[in-house]
N, C-alpha and C positions, 0 to 999 in steps of 0.2 A: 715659463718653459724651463725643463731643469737641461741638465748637462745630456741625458742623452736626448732630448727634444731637440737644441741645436744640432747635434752631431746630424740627427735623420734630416732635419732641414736643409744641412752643409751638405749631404749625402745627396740630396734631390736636386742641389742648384747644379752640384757637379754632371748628377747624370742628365739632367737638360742642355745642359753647356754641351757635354759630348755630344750628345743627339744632334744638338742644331749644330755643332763644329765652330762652337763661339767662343771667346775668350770672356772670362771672366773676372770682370773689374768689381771689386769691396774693398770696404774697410774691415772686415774680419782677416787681422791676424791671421786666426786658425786655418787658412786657406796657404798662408807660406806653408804650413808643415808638408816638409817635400815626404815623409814619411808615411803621411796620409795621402798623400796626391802629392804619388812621384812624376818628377820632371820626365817630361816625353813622353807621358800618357795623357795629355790633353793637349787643346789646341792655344794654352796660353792662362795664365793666371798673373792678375795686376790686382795687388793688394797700396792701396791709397791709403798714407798715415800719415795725418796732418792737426793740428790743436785742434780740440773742436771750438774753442774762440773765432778759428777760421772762417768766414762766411763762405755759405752754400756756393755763391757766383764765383769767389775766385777759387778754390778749388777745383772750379769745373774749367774756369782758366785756363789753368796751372797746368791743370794734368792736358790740355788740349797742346800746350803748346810742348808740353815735356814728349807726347805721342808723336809728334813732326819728326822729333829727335832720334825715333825709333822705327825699324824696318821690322815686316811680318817674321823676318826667320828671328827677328828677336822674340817675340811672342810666341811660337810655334813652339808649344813644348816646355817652356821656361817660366818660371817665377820671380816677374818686375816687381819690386819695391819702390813705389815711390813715397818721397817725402819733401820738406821743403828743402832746397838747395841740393838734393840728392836724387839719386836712382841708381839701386843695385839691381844687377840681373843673375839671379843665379840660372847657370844654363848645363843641359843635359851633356853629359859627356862619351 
């Protein structure tokens, strides 16, 4: 699939997210671009970046327990990064 076959595929996952009013957790990068999907126009975008040496199971860990750590109005709107020892949020102002 070339570069604009992702973008319509990125373009479809967005517009299901909105429809169903869901947050959307990937490992595509391209999903931070607050550019493309500015903050406060969706219900939440969690971009997961982790080695991929990482195994499947703790990553799903990881991120379970980093989510304890975080309330909806952090999601609502905003773009979480997580990674190991980290989580940035950039948030709507």
């Amino acid at each position: 699939m070339g570069f604009v076959g992702h973008q319509m595929k990125r373009f479809e996952i967005y517009k299901f997210a909105q429809k169903e009013k869901a947050v959307i957790l990937t490992g595509d990068r391209d999903f931070g671009n607050i550019l493309r999907f500015p903050l406060g126009d969706h219900f939440g975008i969690v971009v997961a970046h982790f080695p991929n040496e990482m195994p499947t199971l703790e990553i799903n860990r990881y991120l379970l327990e980093r989510f304890k750590e975080l309330s909806e109005d952090d999601f609502r709107g905003n773009v979480i990064i997580i990674e190991t020892h980290k989580i940035r949020i950039r948030r709507m102002r």
